[in-house]
C-alpha positions in Angstrom: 143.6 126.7 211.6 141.6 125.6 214.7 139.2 122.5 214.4 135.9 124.9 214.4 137.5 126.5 211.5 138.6 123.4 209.4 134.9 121.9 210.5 133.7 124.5 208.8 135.5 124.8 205.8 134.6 121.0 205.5 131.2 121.3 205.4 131.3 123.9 202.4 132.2 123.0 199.2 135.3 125.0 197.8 135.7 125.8 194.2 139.1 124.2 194.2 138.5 121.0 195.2 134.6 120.6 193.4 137.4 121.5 190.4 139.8 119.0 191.5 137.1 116.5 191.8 135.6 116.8 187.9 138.9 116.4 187.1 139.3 113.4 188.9 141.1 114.7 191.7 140.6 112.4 195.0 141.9 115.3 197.6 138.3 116.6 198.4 135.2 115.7 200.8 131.6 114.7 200.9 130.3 118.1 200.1 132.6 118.7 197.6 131.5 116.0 195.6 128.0 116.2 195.7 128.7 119.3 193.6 131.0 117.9 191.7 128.2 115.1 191.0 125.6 117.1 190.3 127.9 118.9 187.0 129.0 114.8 186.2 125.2 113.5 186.4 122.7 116.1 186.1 124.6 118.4 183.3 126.5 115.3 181.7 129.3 116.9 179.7 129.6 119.9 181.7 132.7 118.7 182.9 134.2 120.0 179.5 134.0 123.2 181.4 137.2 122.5 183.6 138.8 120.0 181.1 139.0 122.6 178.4 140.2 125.7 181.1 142.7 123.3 182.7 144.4 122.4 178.8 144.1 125.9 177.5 146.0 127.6 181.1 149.1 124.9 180.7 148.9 126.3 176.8 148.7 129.7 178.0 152.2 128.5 180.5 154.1 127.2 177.3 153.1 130.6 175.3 154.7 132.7 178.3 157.8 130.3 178.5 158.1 130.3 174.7 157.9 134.5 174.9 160.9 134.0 177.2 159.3 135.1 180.7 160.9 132.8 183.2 158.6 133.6 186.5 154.8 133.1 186.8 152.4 134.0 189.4 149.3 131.2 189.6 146.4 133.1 190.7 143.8 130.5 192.5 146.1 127.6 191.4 144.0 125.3 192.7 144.9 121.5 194.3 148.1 119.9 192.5 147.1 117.9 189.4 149.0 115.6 186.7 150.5 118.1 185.1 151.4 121.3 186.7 152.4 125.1 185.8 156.1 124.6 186.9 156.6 121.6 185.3 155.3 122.8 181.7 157.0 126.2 182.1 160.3 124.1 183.6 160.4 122.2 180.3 161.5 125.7 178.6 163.5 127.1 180.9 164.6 124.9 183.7 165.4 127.8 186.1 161.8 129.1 186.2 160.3 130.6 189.0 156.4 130.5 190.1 154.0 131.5 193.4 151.0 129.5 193.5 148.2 131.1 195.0 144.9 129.8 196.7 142.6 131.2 199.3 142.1 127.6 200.7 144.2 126.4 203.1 143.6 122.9 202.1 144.8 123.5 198.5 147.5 125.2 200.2 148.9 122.6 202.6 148.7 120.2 199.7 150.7 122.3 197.5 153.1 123.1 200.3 153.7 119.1 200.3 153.3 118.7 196.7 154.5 121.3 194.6 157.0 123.5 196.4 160.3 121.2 195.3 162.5 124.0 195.6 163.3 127.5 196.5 162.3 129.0 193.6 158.1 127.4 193.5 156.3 129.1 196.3 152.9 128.2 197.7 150.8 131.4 199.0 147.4 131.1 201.2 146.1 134.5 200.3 142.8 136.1 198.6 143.5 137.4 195.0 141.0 140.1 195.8 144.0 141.3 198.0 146.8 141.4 195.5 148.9 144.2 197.7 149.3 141.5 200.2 150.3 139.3 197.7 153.0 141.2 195.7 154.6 142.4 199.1 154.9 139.1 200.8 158.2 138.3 201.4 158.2 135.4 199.3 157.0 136.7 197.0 159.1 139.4 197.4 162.0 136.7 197.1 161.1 134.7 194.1 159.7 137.1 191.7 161.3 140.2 190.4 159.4 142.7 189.0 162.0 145.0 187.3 161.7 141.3 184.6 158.8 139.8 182.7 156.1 138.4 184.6 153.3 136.2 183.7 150.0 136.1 185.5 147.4 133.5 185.5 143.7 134.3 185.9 142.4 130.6 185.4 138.8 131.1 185.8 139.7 133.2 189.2 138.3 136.4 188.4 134.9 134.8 187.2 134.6 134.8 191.3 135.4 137.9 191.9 132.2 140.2 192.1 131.7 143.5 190.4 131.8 145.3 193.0 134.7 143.6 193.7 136.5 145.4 190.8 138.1 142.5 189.3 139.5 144.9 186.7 141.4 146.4 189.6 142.9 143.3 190.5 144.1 143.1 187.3 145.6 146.6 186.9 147.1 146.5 190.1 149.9 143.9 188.8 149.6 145.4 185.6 151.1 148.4 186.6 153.9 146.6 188.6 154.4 144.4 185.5 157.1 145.5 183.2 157.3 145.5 179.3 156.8 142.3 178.0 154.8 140.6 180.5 152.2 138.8 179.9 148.6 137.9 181.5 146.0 135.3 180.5 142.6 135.3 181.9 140.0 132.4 181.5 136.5 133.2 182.4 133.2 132.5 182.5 130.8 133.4 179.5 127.3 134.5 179.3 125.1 132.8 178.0 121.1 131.8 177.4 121.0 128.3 176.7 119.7 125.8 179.7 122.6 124.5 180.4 124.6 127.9 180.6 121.6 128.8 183.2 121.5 125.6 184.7 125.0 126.0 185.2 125.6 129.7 186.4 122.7 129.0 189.2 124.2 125.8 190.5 127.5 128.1 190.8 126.5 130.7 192.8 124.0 128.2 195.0 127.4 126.5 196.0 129.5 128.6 196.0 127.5 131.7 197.0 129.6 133.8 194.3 130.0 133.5 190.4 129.6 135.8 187.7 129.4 134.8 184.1 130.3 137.9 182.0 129.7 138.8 178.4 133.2 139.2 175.8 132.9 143.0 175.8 133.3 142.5 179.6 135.4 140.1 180.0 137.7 142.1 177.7 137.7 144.8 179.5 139.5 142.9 182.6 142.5 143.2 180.7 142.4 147.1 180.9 145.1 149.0 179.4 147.2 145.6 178.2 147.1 144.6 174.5 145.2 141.9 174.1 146.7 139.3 171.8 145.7 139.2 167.9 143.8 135.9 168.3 141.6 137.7 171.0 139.1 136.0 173.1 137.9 132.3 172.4 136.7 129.6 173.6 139.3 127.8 176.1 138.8 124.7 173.6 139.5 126.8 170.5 142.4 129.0 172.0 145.7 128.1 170.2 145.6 124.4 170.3 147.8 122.0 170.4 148.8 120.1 167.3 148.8 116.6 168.7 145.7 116.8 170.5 143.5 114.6 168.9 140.5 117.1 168.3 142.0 119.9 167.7 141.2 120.4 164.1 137.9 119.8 165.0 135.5 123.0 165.0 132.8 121.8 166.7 132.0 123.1 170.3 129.8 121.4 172.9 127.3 123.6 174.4 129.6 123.7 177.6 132.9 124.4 176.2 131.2 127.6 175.1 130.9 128.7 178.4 134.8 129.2 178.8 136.7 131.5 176.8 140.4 132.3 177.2 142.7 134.9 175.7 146.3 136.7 176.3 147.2 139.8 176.6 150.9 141.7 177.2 152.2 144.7 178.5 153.9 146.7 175.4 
């Protein structure tokens, strides 16, 4: 990337690294966190938003793992964090393979540097709007192998993917390349008509210039022809927790953690 180009990339904010930053992530600049501010301090407890999404994907990972699928594609991965996809699905079956993929080349270079340990974790610079170029990349080509069980994360991705966009495409496209028994979780946005979901889904798109919140009945029907699991759609908070997490028992969602809803679907 040439020095106008990074410039300009730093002086946008990018949805992985305002993500990162919530988090408390400290790979990010100025711009970055002034959004990520803005969700800390002016929507105080919004940051539930990403804490719940992050917990519920690495729950979604040990699901796929525990179902026996050995190879995952991370669709807008994101920067590296504490804990991440190949070391949960790793702890199952040591020989796993995954391709993290980001649009950013930041998040990229970091992950490069970061999280590709071996031959078998590979780290992709590429638009999931553009999932041909994706699936035929020759590492891509090398890692995965799609006559075998795949599982696909959509963690929060597609809620930036416009309609006319056809996120639903995206997601048939490795659908149908997927075969029986593979496995695809999507986190997403949800509607709502509260403030804070408002307040939220404007301060989205003014940063980011894209973001859709979608209703269930949409958001369900990203999953297309796949079965969705039995448990459905719920919120990323609510969505198979974890024993020994110390609220998980606990019924109660914040008016932010409503705004994220999770489910799994698989390919029969």
């Amino acid at each position: 990337m040439n020095i106008n180009a990074m410039r300009a990339r730093q002086s946008r904010p990018s949805v992985a690294r305002v993500y990162s930053y919530v988090l408390g992530g400290r790979d990010n600049y100025g711009v970055d966190k002034d959004v990520g501010d803005y969700f800390i301090e002016d929507l105080p407890g919004s940051e539930r938003l990403a804490i719940t999404n992050r917990d519920a994907v690495l729950r979604a990972v040990k699901a796929m793992a525990a179902a026996g699928i050995r190879q995952i594609i991370d669709m807008g991965c994101g920067l590296p964090a504490s804990v991440n996809v190949h070391q949960v699905v790793r702890q199952v079956c040591p020989d796993a393979r995954v391709v993290y993929v980001d649009d950013d080349p930041f998040v990229a270079s970091h992950g490069r540097a970061l999280l590709a340990v071996d031959d078998g974790i590979v780290v992709l610079e590429a638009d999931i709007r553009d999932p041909d170029s994706i699936q035929k990349h020759a590492d891509v080509q090398r890692v995965i192998n799609f006559d075998e069980p795949v599982g696909i994360l959509f963690g929060i991705t597609l809620s930036f993917v416009n309609d006319e966009e056809d996120p639903a495409g995206v997601v048939r496209y490795w659908s149908d390349r997927f075969p029986s028994g593979s496995q695809v979780y999507i986190s997403h946005f949800r509607s709502g008509a509260t403030r804070e979901a408002v307040a939220t889904a404007n301060k989205i798109v003014e940063a980011f210039g894209r973001g859709r919140f979608r209703t269930e009945p949409e958001i369900e029907f990203l999953f297309g022809a796949l079965t969705l699991e039995e448990d459905g759609l719920r919120p990323c908070a609510q969505w198979r927790p974890d024993p020994s997490e110390s609220d998980a028992g606990n019924p109660e969602l914040t008016v932010w953690e409503q705004l994220v809803v999770g489910g799994m679907a698989r390919k029969l």
